[in-house]
C-alpha positions as CSV (number, residue, x, y, z in Angstrom):
1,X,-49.0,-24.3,-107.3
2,X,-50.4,-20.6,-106.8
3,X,-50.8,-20.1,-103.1
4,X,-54.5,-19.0,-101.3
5,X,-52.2,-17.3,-99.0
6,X,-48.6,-16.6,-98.5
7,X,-47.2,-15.4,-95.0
8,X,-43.1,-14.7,-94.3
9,X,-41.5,-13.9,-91.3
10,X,-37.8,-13.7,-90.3
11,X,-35.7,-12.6,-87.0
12,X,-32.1,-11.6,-86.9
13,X,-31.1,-15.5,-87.3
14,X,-34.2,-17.5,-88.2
15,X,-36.9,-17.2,-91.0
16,X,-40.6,-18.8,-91.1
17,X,-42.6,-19.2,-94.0
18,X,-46.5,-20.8,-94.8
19,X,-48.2,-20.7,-97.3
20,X,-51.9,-22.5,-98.1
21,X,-53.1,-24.2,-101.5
22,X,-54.8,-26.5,-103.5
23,X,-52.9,-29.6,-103.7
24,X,-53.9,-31.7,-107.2
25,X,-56.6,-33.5,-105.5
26,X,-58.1,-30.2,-104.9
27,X,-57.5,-30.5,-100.9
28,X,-56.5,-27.8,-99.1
29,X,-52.7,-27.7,-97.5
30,X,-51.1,-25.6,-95.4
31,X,-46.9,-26.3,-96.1
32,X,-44.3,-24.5,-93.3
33,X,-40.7,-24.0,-94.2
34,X,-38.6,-22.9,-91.5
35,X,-34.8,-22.3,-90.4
36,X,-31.5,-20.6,-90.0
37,X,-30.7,-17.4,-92.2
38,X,-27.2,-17.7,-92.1
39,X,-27.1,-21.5,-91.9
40,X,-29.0,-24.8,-93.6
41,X,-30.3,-25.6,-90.7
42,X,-34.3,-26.3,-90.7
43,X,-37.2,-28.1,-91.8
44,X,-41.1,-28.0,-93.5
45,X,-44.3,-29.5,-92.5
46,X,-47.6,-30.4,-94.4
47,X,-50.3,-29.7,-92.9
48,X,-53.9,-30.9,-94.2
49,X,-57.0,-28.5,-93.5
50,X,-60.5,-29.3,-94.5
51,X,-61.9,-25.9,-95.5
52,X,-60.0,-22.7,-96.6
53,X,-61.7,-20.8,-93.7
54,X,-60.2,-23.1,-90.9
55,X,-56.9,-22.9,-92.7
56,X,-57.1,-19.1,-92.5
57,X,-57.6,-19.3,-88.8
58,X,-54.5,-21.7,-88.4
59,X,-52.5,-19.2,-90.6
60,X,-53.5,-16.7,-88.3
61,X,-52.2,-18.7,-85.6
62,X,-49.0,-19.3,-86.8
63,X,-48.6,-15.5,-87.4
64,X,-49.8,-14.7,-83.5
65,X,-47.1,-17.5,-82.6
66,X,-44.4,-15.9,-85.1
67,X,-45.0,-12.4,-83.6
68,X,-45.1,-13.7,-80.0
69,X,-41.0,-15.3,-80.7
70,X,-39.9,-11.8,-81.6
71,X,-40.4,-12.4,-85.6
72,X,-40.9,-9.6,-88.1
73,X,-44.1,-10.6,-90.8
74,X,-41.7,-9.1,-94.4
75,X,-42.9,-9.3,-97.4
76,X,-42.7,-12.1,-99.9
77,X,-38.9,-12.9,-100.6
78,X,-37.9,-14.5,-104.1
């Protein structure tokens, strides 16, 4: 799977990631892992979108809602 986009985000306790692709049917998904830093604690969603351009707007409202909780946007983490 290589991502369309990537985003990450963390606070002090909690981290946020999303990242958009091509599933193998070609359809576009938008996949949300989120949870505790310093715990196991948290979750993931998939997310269907119908074009690349309305899943780059509901990236970019996941990052206005990140940045609205207090989150940092860091760089990609492996």
């Amino acid at each position: 799977m290589n991502p369309i986009l990537e985003r990450h985000w963390q606070s002090s306790t909690r981290y946020y990631c999303a990242r958009m692709y091509r599933d193998m049917l070609g359809d576009v998904v938008i996949e949300s892992v989120w949870g505790g830093r310093f715990n196991r604690l948290g979750g993931s969603a998939t997310l269907p979108v119908d074009t690349e351009e309305e899943g780059r707007a509901i990236m970019d409202q996941l990052s206005k809602e990140r940045l609205h909780r207090r989150y940092d946007e860091v760089a990609q983490v492996r």
